[in-house]
Every structure is written in C-alpha cells, then in structure tokens.
DRENDOVEX-885380 format. One line per 4 residues: their letters; for each residue y, x, z of C-alpha. Coordinates in pm, whole numbers. Layout:
residues N
A	Y,X,Z; ...
This chain:
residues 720
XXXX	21054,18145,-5162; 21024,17895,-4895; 21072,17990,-4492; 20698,17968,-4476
XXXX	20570,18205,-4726; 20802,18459,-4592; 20632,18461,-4233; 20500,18759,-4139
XXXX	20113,18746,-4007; 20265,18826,-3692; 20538,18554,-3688; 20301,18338,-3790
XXXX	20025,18415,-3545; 20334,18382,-3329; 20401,17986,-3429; 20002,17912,-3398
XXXX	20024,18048,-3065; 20318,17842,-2953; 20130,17535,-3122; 19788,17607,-2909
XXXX	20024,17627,-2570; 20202,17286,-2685; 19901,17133,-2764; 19748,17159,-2438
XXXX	20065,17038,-2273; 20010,16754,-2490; 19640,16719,-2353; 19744,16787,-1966
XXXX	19977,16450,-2016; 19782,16284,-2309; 19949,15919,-2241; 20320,16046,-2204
XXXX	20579,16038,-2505; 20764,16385,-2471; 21123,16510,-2669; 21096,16862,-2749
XXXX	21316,16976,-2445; 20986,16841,-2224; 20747,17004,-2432; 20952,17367,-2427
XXXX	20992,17309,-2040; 20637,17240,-1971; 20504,17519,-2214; 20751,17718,-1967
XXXX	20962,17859,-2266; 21273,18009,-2092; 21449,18148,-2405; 21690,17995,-2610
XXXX	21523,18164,-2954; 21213,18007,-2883; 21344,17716,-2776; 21532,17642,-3077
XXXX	21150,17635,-3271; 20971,17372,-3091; 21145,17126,-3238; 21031,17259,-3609
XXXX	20728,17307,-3415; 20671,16959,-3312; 20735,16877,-3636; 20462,17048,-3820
XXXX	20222,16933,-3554; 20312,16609,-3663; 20248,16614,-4007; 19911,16801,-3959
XXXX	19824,16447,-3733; 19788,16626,-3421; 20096,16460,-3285; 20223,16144,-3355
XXXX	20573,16048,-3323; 20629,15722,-3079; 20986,15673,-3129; 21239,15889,-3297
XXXX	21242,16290,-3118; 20915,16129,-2885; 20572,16289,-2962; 20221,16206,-2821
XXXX	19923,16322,-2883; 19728,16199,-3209; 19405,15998,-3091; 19293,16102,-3441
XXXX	19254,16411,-3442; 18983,16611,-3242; 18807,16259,-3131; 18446,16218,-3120
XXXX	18298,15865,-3032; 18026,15859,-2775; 17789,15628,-2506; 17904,15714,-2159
XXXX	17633,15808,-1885; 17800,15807,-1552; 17700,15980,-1288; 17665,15904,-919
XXXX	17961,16180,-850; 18142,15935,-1034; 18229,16185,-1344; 18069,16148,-1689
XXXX	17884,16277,-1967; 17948,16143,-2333; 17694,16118,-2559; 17768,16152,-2901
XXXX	17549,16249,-3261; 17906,16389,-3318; 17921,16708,-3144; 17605,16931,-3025
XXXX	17652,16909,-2613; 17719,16618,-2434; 18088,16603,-2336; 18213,16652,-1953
XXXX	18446,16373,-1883; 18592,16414,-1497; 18672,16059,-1300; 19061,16094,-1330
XXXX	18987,16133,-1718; 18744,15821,-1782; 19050,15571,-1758; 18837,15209,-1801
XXXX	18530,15321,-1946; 18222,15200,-1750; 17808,15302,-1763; 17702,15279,-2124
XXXX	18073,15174,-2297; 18095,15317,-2630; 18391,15531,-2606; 18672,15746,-2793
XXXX	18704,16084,-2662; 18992,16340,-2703; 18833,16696,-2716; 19049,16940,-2470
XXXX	19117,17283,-2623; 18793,17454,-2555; 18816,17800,-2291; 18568,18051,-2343
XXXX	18236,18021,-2176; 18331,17672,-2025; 18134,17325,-2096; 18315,17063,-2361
XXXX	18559,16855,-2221; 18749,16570,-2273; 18941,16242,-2203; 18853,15876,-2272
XXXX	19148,15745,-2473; 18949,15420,-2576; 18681,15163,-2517; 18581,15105,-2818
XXXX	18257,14867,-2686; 18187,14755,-2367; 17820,14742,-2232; 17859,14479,-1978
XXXX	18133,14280,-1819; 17931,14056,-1515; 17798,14264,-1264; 17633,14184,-930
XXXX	17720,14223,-584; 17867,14116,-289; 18138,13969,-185; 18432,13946,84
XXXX	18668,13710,148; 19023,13750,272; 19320,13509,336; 19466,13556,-27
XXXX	19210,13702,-233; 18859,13855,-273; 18679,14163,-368; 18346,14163,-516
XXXX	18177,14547,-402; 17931,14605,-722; 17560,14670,-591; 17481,14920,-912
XXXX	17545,15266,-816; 17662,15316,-1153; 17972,15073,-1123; 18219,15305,-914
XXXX	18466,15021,-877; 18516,14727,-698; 18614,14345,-846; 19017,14202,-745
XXXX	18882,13867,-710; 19158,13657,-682; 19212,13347,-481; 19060,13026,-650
XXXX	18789,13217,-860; 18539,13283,-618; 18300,12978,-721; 18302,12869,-374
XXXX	18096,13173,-227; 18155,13272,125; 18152,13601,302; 17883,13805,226
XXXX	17688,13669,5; 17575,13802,-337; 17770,13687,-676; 17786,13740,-1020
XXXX	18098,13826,-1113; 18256,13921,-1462; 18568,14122,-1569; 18847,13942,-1692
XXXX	19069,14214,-1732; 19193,14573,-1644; 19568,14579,-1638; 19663,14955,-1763
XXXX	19687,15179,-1455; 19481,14930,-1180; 19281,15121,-1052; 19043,14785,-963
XXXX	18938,14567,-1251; 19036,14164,-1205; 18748,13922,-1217; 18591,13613,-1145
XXXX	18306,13479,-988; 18056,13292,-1230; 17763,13220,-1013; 17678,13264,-636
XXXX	17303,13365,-559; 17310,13309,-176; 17264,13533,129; 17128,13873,123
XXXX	16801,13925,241; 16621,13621,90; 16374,13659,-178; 16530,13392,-375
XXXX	16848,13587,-364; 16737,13912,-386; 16503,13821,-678; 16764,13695,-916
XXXX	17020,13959,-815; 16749,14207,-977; 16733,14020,-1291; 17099,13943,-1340
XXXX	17186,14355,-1273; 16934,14356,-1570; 17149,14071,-1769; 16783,13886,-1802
XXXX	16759,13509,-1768; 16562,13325,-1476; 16590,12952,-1634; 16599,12783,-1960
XXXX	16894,12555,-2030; 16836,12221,-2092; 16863,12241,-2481; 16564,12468,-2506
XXXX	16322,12261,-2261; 16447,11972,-2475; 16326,12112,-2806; 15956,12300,-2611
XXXX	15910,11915,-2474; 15963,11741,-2829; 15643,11954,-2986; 15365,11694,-3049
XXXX	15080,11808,-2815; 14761,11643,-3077; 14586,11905,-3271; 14597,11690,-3595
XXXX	14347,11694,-3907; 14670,11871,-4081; 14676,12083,-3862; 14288,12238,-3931
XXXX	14376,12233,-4249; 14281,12606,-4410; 14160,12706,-4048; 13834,12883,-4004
XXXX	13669,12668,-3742; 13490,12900,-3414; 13443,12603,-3194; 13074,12648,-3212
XXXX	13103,13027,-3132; 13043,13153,-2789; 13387,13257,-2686; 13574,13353,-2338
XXXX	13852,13469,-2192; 13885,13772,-1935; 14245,13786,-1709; 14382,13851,-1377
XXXX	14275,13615,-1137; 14639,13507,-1073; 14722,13454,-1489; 14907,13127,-1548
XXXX	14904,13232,-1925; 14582,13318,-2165; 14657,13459,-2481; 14369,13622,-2611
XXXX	14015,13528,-2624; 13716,13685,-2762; 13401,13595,-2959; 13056,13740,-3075
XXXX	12773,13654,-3231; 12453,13780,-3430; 12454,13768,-3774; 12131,13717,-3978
XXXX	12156,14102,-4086; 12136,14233,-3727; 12511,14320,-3703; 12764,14152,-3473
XXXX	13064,13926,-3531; 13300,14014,-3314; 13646,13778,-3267; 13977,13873,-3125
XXXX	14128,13482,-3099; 14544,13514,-3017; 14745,13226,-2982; 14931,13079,-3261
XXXX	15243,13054,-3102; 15449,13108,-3449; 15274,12744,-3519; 15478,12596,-3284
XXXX	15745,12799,-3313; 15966,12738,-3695; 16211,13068,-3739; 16558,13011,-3681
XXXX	16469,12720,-3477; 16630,12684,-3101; 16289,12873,-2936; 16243,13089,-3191
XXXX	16675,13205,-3090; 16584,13162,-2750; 16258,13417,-2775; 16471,13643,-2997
XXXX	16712,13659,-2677; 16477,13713,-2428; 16231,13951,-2652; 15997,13952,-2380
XXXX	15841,13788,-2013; 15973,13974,-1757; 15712,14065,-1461; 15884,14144,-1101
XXXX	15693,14207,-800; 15648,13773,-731; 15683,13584,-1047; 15685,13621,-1419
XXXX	16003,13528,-1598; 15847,13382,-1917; 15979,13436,-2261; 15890,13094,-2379
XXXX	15940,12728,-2164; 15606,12632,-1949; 15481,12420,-2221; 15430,12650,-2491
XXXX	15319,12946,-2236; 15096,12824,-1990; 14970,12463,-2216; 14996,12470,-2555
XXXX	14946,12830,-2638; 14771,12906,-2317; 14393,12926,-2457; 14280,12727,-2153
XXXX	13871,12691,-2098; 13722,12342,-2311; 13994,12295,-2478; 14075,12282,-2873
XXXX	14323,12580,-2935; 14531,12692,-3210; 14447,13076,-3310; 14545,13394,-3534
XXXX	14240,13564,-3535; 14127,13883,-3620; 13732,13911,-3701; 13511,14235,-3727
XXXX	13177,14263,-3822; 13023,14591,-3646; 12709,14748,-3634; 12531,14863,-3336
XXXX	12740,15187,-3340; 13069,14974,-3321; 13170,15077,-3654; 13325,14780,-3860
XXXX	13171,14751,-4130; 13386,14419,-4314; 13663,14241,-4156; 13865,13940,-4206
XXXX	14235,13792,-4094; 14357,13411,-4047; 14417,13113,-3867; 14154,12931,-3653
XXXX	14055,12645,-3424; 13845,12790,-3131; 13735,12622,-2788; 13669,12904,-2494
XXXX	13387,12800,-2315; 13451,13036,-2000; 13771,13127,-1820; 13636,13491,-1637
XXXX	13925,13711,-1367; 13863,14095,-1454; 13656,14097,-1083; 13406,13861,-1223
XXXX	13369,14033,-1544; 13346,14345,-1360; 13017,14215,-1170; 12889,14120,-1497
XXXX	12920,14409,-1627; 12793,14593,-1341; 12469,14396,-1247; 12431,14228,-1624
XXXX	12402,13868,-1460; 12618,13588,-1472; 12815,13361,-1676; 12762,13507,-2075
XXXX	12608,13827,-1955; 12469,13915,-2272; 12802,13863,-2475; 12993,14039,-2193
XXXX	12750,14319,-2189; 12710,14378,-2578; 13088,14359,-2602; 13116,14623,-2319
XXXX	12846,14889,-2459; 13034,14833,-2820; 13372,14887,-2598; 13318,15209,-2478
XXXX	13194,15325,-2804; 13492,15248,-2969; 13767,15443,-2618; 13462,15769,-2646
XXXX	13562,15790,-3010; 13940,15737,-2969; 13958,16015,-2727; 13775,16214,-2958
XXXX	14015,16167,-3200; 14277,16248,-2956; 14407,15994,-2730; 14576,16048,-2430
XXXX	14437,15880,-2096; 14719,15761,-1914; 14568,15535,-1632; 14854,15472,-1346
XXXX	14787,15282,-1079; 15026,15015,-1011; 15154,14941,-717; 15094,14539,-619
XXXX	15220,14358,-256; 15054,14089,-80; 15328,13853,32; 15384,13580,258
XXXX	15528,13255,140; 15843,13353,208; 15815,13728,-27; 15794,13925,290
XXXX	15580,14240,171; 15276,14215,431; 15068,14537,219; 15100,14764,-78
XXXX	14707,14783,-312; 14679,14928,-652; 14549,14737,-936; 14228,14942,-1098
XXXX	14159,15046,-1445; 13805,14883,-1461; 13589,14859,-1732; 13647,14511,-1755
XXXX	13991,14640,-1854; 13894,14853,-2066; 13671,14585,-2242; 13971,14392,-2333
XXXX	14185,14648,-2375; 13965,14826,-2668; 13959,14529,-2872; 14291,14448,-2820
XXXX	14368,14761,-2976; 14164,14765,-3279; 14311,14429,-3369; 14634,14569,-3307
XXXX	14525,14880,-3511; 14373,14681,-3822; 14621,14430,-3837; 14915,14727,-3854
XXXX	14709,14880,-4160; 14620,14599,-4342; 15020,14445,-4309; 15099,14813,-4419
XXXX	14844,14833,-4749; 14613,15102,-4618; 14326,14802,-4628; 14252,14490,-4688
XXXX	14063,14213,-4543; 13728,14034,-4642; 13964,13807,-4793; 14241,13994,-5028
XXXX	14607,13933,-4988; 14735,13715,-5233; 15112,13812,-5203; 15005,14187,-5329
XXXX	14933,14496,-5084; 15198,14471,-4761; 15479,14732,-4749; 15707,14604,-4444
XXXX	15569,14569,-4133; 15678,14579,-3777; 15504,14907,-3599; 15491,15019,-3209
XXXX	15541,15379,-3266; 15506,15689,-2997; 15631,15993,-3129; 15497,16348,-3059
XXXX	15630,16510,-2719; 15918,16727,-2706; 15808,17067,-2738; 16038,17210,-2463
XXXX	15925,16968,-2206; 15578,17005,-2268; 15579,17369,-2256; 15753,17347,-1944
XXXX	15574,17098,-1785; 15282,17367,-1915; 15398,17633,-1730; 15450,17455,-1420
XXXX	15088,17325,-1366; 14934,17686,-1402; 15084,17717,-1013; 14767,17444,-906
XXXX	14519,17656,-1098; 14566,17404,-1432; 14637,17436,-1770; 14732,17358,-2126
XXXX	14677,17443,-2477; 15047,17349,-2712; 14896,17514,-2986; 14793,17207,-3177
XXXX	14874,16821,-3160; 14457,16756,-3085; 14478,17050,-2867; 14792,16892,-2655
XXXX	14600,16551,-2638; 14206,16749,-2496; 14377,16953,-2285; 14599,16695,-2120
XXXX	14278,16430,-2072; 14108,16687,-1941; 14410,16786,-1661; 14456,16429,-1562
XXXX	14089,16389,-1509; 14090,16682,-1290; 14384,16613,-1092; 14231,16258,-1002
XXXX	14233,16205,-638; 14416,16521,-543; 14734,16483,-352; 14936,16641,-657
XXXX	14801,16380,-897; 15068,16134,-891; 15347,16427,-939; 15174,16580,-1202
XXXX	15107,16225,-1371; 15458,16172,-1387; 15537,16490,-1536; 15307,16482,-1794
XXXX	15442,16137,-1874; 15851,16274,-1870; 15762,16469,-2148; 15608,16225,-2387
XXXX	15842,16031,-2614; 15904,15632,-2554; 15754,15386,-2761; 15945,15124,-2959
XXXX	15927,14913,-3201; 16045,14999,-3537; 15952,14942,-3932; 15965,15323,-3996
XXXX	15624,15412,-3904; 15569,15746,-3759; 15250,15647,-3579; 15169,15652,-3185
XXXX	15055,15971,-3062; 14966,15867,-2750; 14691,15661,-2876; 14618,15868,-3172
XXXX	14690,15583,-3418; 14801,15683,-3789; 14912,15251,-3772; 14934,15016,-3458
XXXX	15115,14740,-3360; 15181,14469,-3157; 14947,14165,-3249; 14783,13994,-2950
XXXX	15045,13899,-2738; 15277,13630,-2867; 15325,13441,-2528; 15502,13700,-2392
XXXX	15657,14007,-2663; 15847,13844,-2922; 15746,14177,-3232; 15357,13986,-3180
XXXX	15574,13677,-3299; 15706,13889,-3568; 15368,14040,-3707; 15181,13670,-3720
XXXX	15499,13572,-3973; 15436,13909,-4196; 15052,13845,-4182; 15054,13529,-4255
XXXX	15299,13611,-4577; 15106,13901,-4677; 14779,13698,-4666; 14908,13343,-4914
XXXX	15280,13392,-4924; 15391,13094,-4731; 15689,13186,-4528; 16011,13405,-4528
XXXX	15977,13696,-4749; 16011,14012,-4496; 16391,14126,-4474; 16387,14504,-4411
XXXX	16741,14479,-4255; 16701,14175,-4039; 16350,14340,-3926; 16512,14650,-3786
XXXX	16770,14459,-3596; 16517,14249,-3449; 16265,14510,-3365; 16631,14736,-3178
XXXX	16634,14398,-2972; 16314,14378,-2850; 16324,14747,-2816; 16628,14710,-2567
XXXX	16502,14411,-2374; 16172,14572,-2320; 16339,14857,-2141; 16561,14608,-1935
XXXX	16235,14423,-1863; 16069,14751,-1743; 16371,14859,-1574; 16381,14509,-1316
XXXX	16008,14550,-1257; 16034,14871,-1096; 16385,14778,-925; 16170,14471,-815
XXXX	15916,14758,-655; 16143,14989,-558; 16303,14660,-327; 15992,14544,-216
XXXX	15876,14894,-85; 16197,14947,119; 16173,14566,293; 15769,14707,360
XXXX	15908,15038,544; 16190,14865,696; 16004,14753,1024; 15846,15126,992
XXXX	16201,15263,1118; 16101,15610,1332; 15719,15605,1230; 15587,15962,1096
XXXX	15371,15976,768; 15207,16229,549; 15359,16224,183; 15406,16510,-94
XXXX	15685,16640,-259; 15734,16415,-592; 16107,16523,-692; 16375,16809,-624
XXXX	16714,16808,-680; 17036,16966,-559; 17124,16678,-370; 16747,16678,-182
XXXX	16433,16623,-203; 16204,16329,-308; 15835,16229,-100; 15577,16026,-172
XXXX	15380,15870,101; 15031,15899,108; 14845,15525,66; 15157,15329,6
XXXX	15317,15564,-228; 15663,15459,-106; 15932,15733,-206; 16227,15818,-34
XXXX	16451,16121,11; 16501,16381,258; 16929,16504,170; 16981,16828,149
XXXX	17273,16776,437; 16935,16671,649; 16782,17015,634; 17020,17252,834
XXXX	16793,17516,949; 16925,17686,664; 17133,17700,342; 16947,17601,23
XXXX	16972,17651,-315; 16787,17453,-604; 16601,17662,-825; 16574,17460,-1095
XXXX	16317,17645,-1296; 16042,17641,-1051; 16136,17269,-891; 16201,17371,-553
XXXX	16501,17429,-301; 16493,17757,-140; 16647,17877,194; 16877,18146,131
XXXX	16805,18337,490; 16504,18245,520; 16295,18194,246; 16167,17888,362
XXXX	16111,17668,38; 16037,17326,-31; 15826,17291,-358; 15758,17004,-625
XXXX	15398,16931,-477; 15381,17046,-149; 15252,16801,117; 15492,16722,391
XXXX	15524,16501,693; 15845,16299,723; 16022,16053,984; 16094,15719,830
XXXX	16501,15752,924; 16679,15452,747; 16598,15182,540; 16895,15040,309
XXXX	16767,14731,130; 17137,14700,-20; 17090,15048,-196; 16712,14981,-261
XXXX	16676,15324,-61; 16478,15501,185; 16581,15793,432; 16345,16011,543
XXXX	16420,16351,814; 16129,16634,826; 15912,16507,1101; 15908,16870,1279
C-alpha cells in the first residue's frame, strides 16, 4: 500500500494541520516566492522530523493548486484557488469592502491589502483562512477592470515634477505628474488628469494632465469639474454639430406622408418658465358623442435621428441631459433640442402621439398610436397655468380646465390603486451672473404639475402595454402583438428596510401597516401627508425613500411599484432620455413593421447604459447642490441657525437647516462634553456618562463653523 493509505487519522490530521499553518504563511506574504526552509522557519517549525515534511508538504499543496511553483524548490500562493471576483466600494478610512454574487458577505479588504485597486475596479480577491467569529477577509491580487482612469483635481507644481491631489474623497491617492505633462496648467488650478501607469510597489500612480479647467472658485471651473468627476460631457465635438447642422430644417410633403394631421386642434404646451426645450404638448377636443379627445403630442426626435447614425452614437453615450444647479447639459446638439424637436408655439412640428378618447369620468374608452403634424397655438410656464386653473380665466381656460378636472380624476384613482406620493421639494438658487448663490426657493408640486404629469403617465402607461401585447390601439398592429419592449421598472421595497424604517416612525406617534403591498402603499401616503410641514418631514421623507428600490430601465418587466403600474415606460421625453428614443423605434415597428426588428440582447445593453448614465446624471445634480449650498453658507461663517437632526453616524452627526435646508455635520471629535457611542438601532449617539443623546429628528441649533468648498462640506459646532 502506498505511504498515504497507511496514515493514521491522527498523522493525517497531523499533515492537514501543518498545511493550514503553511497556508497562512503563504497568505501573510502572498507576493513572495518561498523554498521550503522559509516556509518551515516562518511556520516556526524547530524540529528536524517535521522539518524534513514540508518539503513533501509543499508538494502536495502544489498539486491540489493551492501553491504554485515559481521556479524550481520556490512556491507562491495559487491566485486560483480560494478567489472570488468582486466591485470594490472604498471607504473614506481608506479600507474596502468587495462586493461579489460569489460569496454571501461582502469581503473586508484593509488599505495595505488593496494593492492598485481603486473605487468601483472589478477585482480578484484571495480569501484569508477564515478565524472563528471574525468578518471575511482578503487581499486584492488583481484588477481585473478598472472603473475610471481621469480623475479631477488640483494641481501643484514643483521644479521637476507635479502632483495632481484628486478632489473625490474616494481616490486616496495622489497623481506623480511628471515634468512636461502638465498641459500647461499652473499652480493651483483644477485639471483632469488620467493614469498612465502604476509601476508595481509605487505607492503614487503616474499620470498626465489632459485638460486644465482654470482656477478654483469660478463657476465655469467649478461647473465642469462636477461633470468631469461624473465622466459626463459639457460640449459636442465638431463631428456631431456637423452631422445635427446637415438635417434639412423644411417639413416636406414626404414628410406628412401617413401622419395624422392636428394642426387644426387646439393644442398647448405647459413648462417651466426658464425651458429652452418643449417636448410634449397636449390636445383636446369634443367629439360629436359628448366624449373628449384628448392628445399627448411628443417630439419625433427618432425622425431626425437614423440608428447607428453619428447622433444616434452620440445620444447612446450620453443616455441623458444632465441638469446642474445653472445649465442643462443636453443630450442632443441645440438644433435638434431646443429647434427642430423643440415643439415651439405657431410652428409646424413633427410628433409621436398618443390619443385617448375619455368620457367625462376620465376613463378611456378607445385609443390610438402614430405619427403626427401638430402646430401649438400657446406656449403657457406652470405659474400661468396655475392661475388658469385657479381663477378659470385666461389663455384656453376651458381646455386647461377640462384637462385639469379629467387630471385629478385619473392621480385620485391611481392612489387608489396604490401609488405612492412622493412629492420632494427641490431645492433651486437664484444666481447672479457670475453663479454666485444670492437665495435657496423650492420648486412646488402644483396642480399645473400634476396636470402634465398625469397624462404624461398614462401615455407612458398605454404605450408600455400596447408595445408589450396586453392591448391594442384603435388601429391594430400590423407586425403581430409586441413582446419586447423597453420598461422603467420599480421593484417592491426591501422588506427589512421597510420594517425598520416602520419601527422607527412609531417614536413621532406614526405608523405603518407591511402586511400587504396595497397596505405598504395607504399607509405610507397617508404618513407623508401627515408629516407635511412638520420639522421631521424631510428626515422621515428620506427614509421612507432609502427603503424603496431604484428604478431602471430594463426589458424584464417586473412593473413599478411606486406608481402602481402592472406596465410603464418611458415615452414622452425623447429630447432629453435616450430609452424614450428607444420606445418610438419599437412602436413604430410594432405598429407597420418599418424599422429594425427589436434585438433582445442589444436592448438590454442599451437600457444597462442609460441605466448607468442616469445615475451619473443624478449623482452631478446633487454634487452641483451640495456645491452651491456650501458657496451660499460660506459668507454665513459664525452665524447660529435652527436645523434638525437628518443623519447619525459614528463619525457625527448630520443637520438640516430650517428654510434653506443646507446640511452639514457636527464630528463627533466636536462634542466633548462627553464620550458617545452610536446606537445604531435607534439612530442616535448617546453619551456614555451622561445620557445626553442626540437623536435622528431632534431639532437643534448649530454655529455655522467652516465652510470647505474644495470638499463640498459644511462644519457646524452646537451653538450652546
């Protein structure tokens, strides 16, 4: 018999035991080539007998691929074996968690241990032996993907080289930037940079400067620095403005061709009274039968715009118009977005239309899909509208009206059905011409708003089911019942959260009922109505809204729960979302055929896209707030304000400012009356002597202490 088979269990527990303990010598130095007189002298084997196995040892290590042998006698450890692949989410400690579908917690990776790997770099992992009753840990052995490789920041000059110091908290390390590669940019000012390369053991990566944005401080500057953290454009090049500025402007008698023709149908168009852009109009009219036709007019940018052509890859890129606190990015070139496809008042427009005939109880009763010629008569902000509305004179009062009383029909019977009322003010800043924040206002949810926003949604809605083949149109599809279609989808809220989040609210004399998805969706319209204009509403808002799900764009429908929609989609904006773009092309195809058949495959990858650059755009705007509300408090340096307790952490504590709603944090280092400890189940810090605690909620008055417009942060002390 073989050595092996006559092993005792004991000897052979013996030789497992040896190969845990060289093992983890293996994973203390897991970039070092060992002999087996290393290995026996770091396991701290003092005796010859055992010494005399390791190298047999080493050996069977090897051919079970947890070693690999570098050169002949050398071992290190086998990347192979015990790897998991994983996102990493960096901290602002500098260590890191990795992410991974491959293992059930996310994996502690200390600094030391993350080598190169950066925010969001897909990464290999090396598991370390795990100890009893301690978290999974481990050690990046390879980027396998970077996220990123320009960053912003600033930079300094010396004699022989440069250093770019990122401003991202989430980039630990600053750019060798060496002489000859700085673009020109002087002291100071803010760059993009990019990594070139990260020689193995620098502990700086090398890169070069690709762009210089100018001096800190200045809009202009500060502006693009936000979007190019965000890797989103702020210009075209040339080649795209070339091909928006060759599109014939002439409507042509080809072009009517198969349109329904509305010119002659009172029709109008309701926006913000600083809208460059007008992408949806609507129309009514009585029919002979007493109902109403009802029109929801969206430009027909896809007319314009031939797939695979240089603006349809340029609004595939961009996926979306980016809105900061003082301009709008645009995802297509001025000519398509604010002339051709802008559905400017008295003039002949091109349109995707979506038509309803309703009854007096806004039911629809037939409706009908296609393209159109219309002419807007009226060009209304949502102030005017409001007064309309309001006093039932004006310009098209008894459109505006009849479309408002059929409006709130239609949002009192989708709350019925269980929609969830989200309405968050946003915050808005009256500049100068220079961007200087002079005051913070909220916009309103009017219902003017609301009068848009219903019939924007039951296009939205219809269109999803019809491109879906739950129904059809007046006129029937020709290309058979639709199966593929792009969806925004909301899934249901995470259980955990909710219940939480449940729990919490019964300390302000609130509740809510989990036991049912309709029950989740009453209760929860009924809290945020109640909560309106208390000094916990904003808190409790933002709660509510951490445990809902994100919506995205996918063609796996699942439905959006916070609407209550079975289908939905995105229909009525393709100016400025790129999936609207998508679900004109299907509808058109599912209604006579013409076009690309819909790819399944190149769907999804389009819809991840937009998915992702929708959550960059979203990302800048409030980074775009968040730097506009520091410049507002940064004259406001020593002033006292009321505010209330919007965040706790174990690093501080988070306040809100009454009429502003400018946040900043008080650090824990800052309150030293006594020692506090986060209790992390009821949201507040609590003093260990004392009892003194500081709760998720609680008003407070604060000291404005420091205002860092580099860190896009605000300092506040306890005012006492």
């Amino acid at each position: 018999m073989s050595r092996r088979r006559n092993k005792s269990k004991k000897q052979f527990q013996g030789d497992r035991d040896l190969q845990a303990r060289a093992i983890a010598v293996f994973q203390r130095y897991p970039d070092q080539s060992m002999n087996f007189r290393q290995v026996a002298k770091l396991m701290g084997v003092n005796d010859e007998a055992t010494r005399d196995i390791i190298p047999s040892l080493l050996e069977e290590l090897l051919q079970e691929k947890q070693l690999r042998e570098t050169e002949r006698g050398k071992y290190r450890l086998s990347y192979e074996t015990g790897c998991v692949t994983g996102k990493v989410a960096l901290t602002a400690h500098g260590y890191a968690y990795i992410i991974s579908p491959e293992t059930e917690e996310d994996v502690f990776v200390s600094q030391k241990n993350l080598r190169e790997a950066l925010h969001g770099d897909t990464v290999k992992v090396h598991l370390f032996a795990r100890r009893k009753n301690v978290k999974l840990e481990g050690q990046v052995v390879e980027v396998v993907e970077r996220l990123r490789s320009t960053f912003v920041g600033t930079i300094g000059i010396t004699e022989n080289f440069a250093f770019m110091i990122p401003d991202s908290r989430l980039m630990p390390y600053d750019l060798f930037i060496p002489a000859g590669k700085t673009c020109g940019a002087k002291d100071g000012q803010k760059v993009i940079a990019r990594i070139v390369e990260w020689p193995h053991r620098a502990k700086n990566p090398v890169g070069e400067v690709l762009q210089v944005l100018g001096d800190p401080g200045q809009n202009e500057t500060e502006m693009h620095a936000i979007l190019a953290e965000f890797e989103l454009p702020y210009r075209f090049e040339p080649k795209v403005e070339e091909a928006a500025a060759a599109i014939p402007t002439e409507i042509t008698s080809e072009d009517l061709k198969y349109r329904r023709d509305f010119r002659g149908v009172p029709t109008f168009t309701i926006d913000p009274e600083d809208a460059k852009d007008y992408d949806d109009a609507l129309s009514i009219r009585r029919l002979d039968n007493g109902n109403w036709e009802t029109g929801v007019h969206i430009a027909d940018v896809t007319h314009y715009i031939p797939v695979g052509s240089v603006l349809d890859r340029e609004a595939i890129n961009r996926a979306t118009s980016v809105y900061l606190v003082d301009r709008v990015v645009p995802m297509l070139p001025e000519k398509l977005s604010t002339n051709l496809c802008s559905l400017r008042p008295n003039e002949d427009k091109l349109c995707f239309s979506a038509v309803f005939e309703m009854d007096d109880e806004a039911h629809v009763l037939k409706q009908w899909f296609g393209r159109t010629v219309i002419r807007s008569t009226n060009r209304l902000s949502y102030e005017e509208a409001q007064i309309i509305i309001d006093t039932g004179n004006g310009r098209m009062s008894a459109e505006i009206s009849t479309l408002h009383r059929l409006a709130q029909l239609m949002r009192n019977d989708r709350f019925k059905k269980g929609a969830i009322a989200f309405d968050r003010p946003e915050p808005k800043f009256k500049l100068d011409k220079d961007g200087k924040p002079l005051g913070v206002y909220f916009s309103e949810n009017t219902t003017s708003h609301q009068l848009i926003e219903e019939f924007m949604l039951l296009a939205n809605r219809r269109v999803a089911e019809f491109c879906s083949g739950v129904i059809h149109s007046e006129s029937p599809p020709r290309n058979g019942n639709g199966k593929t279609a792009i969806y925004r989808i909301h899934d249901k809220p995470n259980m955990e959260k909710l219940e939480n989040f449940a729990r919490f609210v019964t300390r302000f004399g609130y509740s809510i009922k989990t036991t049912s998805e309709h029950a989740i969706a009453t209760s929860l319209n009924k809290l945020l109505e109640k909560v309106k204009g208390k000094k916990e509403a904003n808190m409790i808002e933002t709660l509510a809204l951490r445990s809902m799900a994100k919506a995205d764009y996918s063609t796996e429908n699942i439905g959006h729960y916070g609407l209550g929609f079975k289908h939905y989609t995105h229909f009525t904006s393709p100016i400025r979302r790129y999936p609207d773009m998508m679900i004109h092309r299907l509808l058109q195809y599912y209604l006579d055929g013409s076009g690309e058949k819909p790819n399944k495959e190149q769907l999804d990858a389009l819809c991840k896209q937009s998915s992702n650059m929708e959550r960059k755009a979203v990302d800048a705007e409030r980074t775009s707030i968040k730097y506009k509300q520091v410049e507002f408090m940064s004259d406001k340096v020593g002033e006292c304000f009321d505010g209330t307790i919007s965040g706790v952490t174990e690093w501080g504590i988070y306040v809100e400012l009454s009429g502003n709603k400018c946040e900043g944090m008080i650090h824990i280092r800052e309150l030293n009356d006594d020692a506090y400890i986060f209790d992390e189940e009821n949201y507040c810090l609590k003093g260990r002597r004392r009892g003194r605690t500081f709760q998720l909620g609680d008003a407070i008055r604060i000291e404005v202490w420091r205002a860092n417009l580099l860190k896009k942060q605000l300092d506040f002390r306890l005012a006492e």
